[in-house]
C-alpha positions in Angstrom: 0.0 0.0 0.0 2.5 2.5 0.6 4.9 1.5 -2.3 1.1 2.4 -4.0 0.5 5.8 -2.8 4.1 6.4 -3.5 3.8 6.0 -6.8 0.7 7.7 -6.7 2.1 11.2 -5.7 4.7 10.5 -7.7 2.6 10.4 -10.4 0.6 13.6 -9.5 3.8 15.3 -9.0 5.0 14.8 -12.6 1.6 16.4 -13.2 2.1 19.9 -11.7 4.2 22.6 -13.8 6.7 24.5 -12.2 4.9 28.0 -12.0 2.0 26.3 -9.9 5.0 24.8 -7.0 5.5 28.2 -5.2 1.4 28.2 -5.1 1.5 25.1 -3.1 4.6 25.9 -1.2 5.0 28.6 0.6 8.3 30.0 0.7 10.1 33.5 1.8 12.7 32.3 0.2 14.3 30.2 -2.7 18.3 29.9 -2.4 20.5 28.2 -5.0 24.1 26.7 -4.5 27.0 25.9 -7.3 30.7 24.4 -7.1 32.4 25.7 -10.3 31.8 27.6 -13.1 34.4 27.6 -15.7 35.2 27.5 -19.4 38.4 25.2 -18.3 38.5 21.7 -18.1 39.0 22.0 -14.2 40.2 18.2 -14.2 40.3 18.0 -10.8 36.8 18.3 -10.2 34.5 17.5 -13.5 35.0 13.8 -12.4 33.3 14.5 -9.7 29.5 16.8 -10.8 29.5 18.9 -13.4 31.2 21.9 -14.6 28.8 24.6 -15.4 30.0 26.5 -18.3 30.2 30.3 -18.2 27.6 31.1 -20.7 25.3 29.2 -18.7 26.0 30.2 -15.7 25.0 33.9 -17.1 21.5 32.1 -18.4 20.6 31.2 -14.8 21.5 34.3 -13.7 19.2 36.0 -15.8 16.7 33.3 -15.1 17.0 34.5 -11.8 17.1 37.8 -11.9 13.7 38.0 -13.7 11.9 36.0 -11.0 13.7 36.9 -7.8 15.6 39.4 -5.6 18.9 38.6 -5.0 19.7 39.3 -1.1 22.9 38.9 1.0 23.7 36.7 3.9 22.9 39.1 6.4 19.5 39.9 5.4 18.8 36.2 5.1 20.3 35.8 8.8 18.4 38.6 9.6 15.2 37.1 8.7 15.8 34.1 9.8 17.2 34.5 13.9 15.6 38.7 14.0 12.6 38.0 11.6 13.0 41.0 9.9 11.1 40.8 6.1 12.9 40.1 3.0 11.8 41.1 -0.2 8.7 39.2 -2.1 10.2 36.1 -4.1 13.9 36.6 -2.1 17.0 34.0 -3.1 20.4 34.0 -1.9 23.4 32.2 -4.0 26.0 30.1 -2.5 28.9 28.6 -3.5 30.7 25.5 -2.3 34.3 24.0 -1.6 36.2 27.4 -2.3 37.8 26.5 -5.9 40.0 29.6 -7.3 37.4 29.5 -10.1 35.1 31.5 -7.3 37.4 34.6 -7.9 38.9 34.6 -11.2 35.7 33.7 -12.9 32.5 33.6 -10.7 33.6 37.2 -8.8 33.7 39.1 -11.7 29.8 38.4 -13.3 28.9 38.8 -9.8 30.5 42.0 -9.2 29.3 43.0 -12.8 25.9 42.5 -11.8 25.6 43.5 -8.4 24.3 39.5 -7.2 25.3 39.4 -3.3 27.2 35.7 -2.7 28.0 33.5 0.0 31.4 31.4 -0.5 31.7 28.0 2.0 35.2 27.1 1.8 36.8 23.6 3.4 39.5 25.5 5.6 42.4 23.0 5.4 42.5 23.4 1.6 43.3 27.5 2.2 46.1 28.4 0.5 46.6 25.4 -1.6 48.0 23.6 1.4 46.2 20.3 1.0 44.4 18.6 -1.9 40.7 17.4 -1.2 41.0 13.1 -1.8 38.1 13.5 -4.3 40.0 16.2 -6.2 43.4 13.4 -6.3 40.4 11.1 -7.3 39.3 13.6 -10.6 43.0 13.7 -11.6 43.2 10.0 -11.3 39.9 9.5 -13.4 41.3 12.3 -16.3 44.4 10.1 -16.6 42.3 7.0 -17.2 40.1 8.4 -19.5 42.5 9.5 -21.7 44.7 6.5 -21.5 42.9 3.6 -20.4 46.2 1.4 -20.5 47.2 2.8 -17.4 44.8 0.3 -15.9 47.5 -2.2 -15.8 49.8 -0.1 -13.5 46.6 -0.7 -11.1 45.4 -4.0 -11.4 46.6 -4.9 -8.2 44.1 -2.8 -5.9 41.4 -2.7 -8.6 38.2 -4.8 -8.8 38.5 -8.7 -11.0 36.8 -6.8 -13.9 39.5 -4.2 -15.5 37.0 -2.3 -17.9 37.3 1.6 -17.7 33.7 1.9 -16.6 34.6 -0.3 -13.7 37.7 0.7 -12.5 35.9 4.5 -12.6 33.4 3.1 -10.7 36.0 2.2 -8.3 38.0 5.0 -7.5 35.2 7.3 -7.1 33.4 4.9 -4.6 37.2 5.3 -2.1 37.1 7.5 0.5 38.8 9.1 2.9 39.6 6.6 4.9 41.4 4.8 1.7 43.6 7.7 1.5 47.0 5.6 1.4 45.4 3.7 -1.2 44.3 7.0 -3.2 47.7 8.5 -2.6 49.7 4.9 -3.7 47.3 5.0 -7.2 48.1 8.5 -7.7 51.3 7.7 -7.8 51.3 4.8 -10.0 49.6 7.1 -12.5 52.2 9.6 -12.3 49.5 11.7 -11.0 51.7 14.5 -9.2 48.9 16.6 -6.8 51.3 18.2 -4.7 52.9 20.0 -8.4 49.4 20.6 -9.7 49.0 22.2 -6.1 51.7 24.7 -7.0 51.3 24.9 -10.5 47.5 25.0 -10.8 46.9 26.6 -7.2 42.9 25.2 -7.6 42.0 26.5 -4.0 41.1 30.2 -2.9 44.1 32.1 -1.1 44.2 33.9 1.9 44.6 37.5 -0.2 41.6 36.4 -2.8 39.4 35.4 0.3 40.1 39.1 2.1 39.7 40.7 -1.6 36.3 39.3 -2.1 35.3 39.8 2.2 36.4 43.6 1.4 34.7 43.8 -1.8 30.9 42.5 -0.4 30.9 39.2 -0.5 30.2 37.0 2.8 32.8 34.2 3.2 31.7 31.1 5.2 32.6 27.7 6.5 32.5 24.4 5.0 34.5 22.2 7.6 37.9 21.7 7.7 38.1 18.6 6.0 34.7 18.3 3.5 34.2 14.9 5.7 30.8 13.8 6.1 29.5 14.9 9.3 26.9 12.2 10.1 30.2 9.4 10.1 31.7 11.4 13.4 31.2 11.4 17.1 29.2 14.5 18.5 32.7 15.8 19.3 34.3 15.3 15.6 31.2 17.2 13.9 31.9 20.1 17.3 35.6 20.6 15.8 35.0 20.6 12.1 32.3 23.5 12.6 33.9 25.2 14.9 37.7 25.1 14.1 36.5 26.1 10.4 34.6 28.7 11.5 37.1 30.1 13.6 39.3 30.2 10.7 37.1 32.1 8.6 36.3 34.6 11.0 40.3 35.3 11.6 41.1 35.8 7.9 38.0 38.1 7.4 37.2 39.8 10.8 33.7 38.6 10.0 31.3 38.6 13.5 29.2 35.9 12.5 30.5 33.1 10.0 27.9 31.0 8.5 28.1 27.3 7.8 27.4 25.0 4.9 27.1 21.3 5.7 29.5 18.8 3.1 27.1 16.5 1.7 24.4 17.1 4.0 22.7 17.4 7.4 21.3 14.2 7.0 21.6 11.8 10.5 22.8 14.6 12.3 21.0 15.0 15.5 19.0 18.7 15.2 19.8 19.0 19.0 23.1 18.8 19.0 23.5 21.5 15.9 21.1 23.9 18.3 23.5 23.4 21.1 26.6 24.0 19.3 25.5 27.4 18.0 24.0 28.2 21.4 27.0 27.8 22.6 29.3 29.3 19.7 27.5 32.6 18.6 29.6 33.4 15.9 28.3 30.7 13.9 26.1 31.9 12.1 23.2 30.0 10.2 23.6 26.3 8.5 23.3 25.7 4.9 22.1 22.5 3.6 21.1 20.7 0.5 18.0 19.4 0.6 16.2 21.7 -2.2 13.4 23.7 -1.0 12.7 21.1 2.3 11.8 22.7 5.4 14.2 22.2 8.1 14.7 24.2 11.7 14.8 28.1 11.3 18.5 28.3 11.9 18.9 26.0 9.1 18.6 27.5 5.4 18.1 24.4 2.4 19.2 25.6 -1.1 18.5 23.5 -4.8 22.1 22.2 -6.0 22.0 24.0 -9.5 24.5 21.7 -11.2 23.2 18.4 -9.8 22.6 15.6 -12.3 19.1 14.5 -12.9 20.1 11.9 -15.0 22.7 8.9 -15.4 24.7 10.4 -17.6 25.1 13.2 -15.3 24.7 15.9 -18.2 23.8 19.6 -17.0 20.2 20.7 -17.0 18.8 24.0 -17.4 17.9 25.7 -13.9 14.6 25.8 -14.2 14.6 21.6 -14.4 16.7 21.7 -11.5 14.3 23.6 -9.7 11.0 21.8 -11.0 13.2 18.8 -9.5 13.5 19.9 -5.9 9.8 21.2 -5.6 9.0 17.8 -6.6 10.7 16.2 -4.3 10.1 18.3 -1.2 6.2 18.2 -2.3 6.1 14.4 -2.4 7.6 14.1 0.8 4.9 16.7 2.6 2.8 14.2 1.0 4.0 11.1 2.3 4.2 13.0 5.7 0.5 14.2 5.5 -0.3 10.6 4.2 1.4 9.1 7.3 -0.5 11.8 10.0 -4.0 10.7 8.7 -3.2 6.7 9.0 -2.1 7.4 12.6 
């Protein structure tokens, strides 16, 4: 029965056109999150989601600006812990991770068009003084793809079937607990990431993160190490927060750093979050990815605007991406409302 009425909303969902969504579901506010935009290959991440070209980028922008007000962190904070009103139809952008990309390329169209911007940056990677294991996975993957006979110099960690496909499959499913094993594949590919570290520098710096602090733009936390928070003990999840949001607020002078979780909130108890910032009031609000879902007030979801809708993980247009998460978040009031009546 419930598999049936599952499918059922499902079904009804697929039914409902985008413009009718914000009719059914109330919301102050819409906010949107990236990871890169770039015209460059960035092969140390477009293994990993998609990189949004820039003349897209600029599309979704204008989408955007023709349907909302862009507002800045503090007037979402504002609203959200003061409950001072934001504007009718309100969004805040967000970017994750804290690739150089943000300032050379995503800065400038901001600045241009006077869009206010949260950055989240993963504070060990500051400076270009660690690689992410994911990012030493992406280079790993390039090399494959464009010589798949490097398999061979592999086939003692990889799985029975040597396909590309399958050793892919593979490296992207390690994690950072395998990071001896990353690091000993990365170097049987000749992947060098310390020299693509200097060479490349793919992280923010310390002077670009003041330059875009000075210049408007509200820089916030990410963790130290981008680990998932729900694997750690109450005390793990304490640190990343606050030791990365104690960096941020010493490289900017910031008052209040905000907080965006890697992956997700998911599994992490609500509680302990509350009593973390209670007791740490310069962290600011948390920023999650859950699409338009409600959550606790201190707590801000946002729709992933480069995540893959489909296998093949090809970009979609924002407004998909959007007709996406109010699906989602509508089939699971759904559910919710579904389960209240049965009990």
């Amino acid at each position: 029965m419930k598999k049936l009425l599952s499918r059922l909303i499902e079904l009804i969902s697929n039914l409902i056109p985008l413009w009718l969504y914000p009719v059914l579901m109330r919301r102050v506010s819409i906010d949107f999150f990236y990871h890169a935009v770039s015209d460059d290959p960035m092969e140390h991440a477009r293994h990993l989601y998609p990189i949004v070209p820039v003349d897209q980028f600029e599309q979704a922008l204008d989408y955007l600006q023709q349907r909302y007000q862009f507002v800045s962190y503090d007037k979402v904070h504002n609203h959200r812990l003061k409950g001072n009103l934001l504007p009718v139809k309100a969004t805040h952008l967000s970017f994750d991770d804290g690739f150089a990309a943000c300032f050379s390329v995503v800065r400038p169209i901001l600045l241009r068009r006077s869009i206010p911007c949260t950055f989240f940056l993963s504070t060990d990677w500051i400076d270009n003084r660690a690689m992410f294991y994911r990012n030493k996975i992406s280079l790993c993957v390039d090399r494959l793809t464009i010589n798949p006979a490097l398999i061979s110099k592999i086939n003692a960690w990889t799985p029975d079937d040597k396909s590309l496909e399958t050793t892919i499959r593979w490296l992207k499913e390690l994690r950072l607990p395998d990071i001896e094993l990353i690091n000993t594949v990365c170097d049987a590919l000749d992947v060098d990431w310390q020299k693509f570290l200097e060479e490349f520098q793919p992280y923010l710096t310390i002077p670009q993160i003041q330059q875009m602090h000075a210049e408007g733009f509200t820089i916030g936390a990410h963790t130290k190490t981008h680990r998932k928070l729900k694997d750690l003990s109450d005390a793990e999840i304490e640190e990343e927060i606050i030791e990365s949001c104690m960096a941020i607020k010493e490289i900017t002078g910031q008052d209040v750093v905000p907080f965006s979780f890697p992956h997700s909130a998911f599994g992490i108890e609500r509680g302990l979050l509350g009593d973390i910032r209670a007791r740490h009031p310069f962290v600011g609000l948390l920023f999650d990815t859950k699409g338009v879902r409600k959550d606790e007030n201190y707590i801000v979801n946002r729709v992933w605007a480069e995540r893959a809708l489909t296998p093949e993980r090809r970009l979609h247009s924002l407004p998909e991406v959007l007709h996406n998460a109010y699906q989602e978040a509508w089939m699971d009031e759904m559910m919710d409302a579904a389960r209240r009546i049965k009990a």
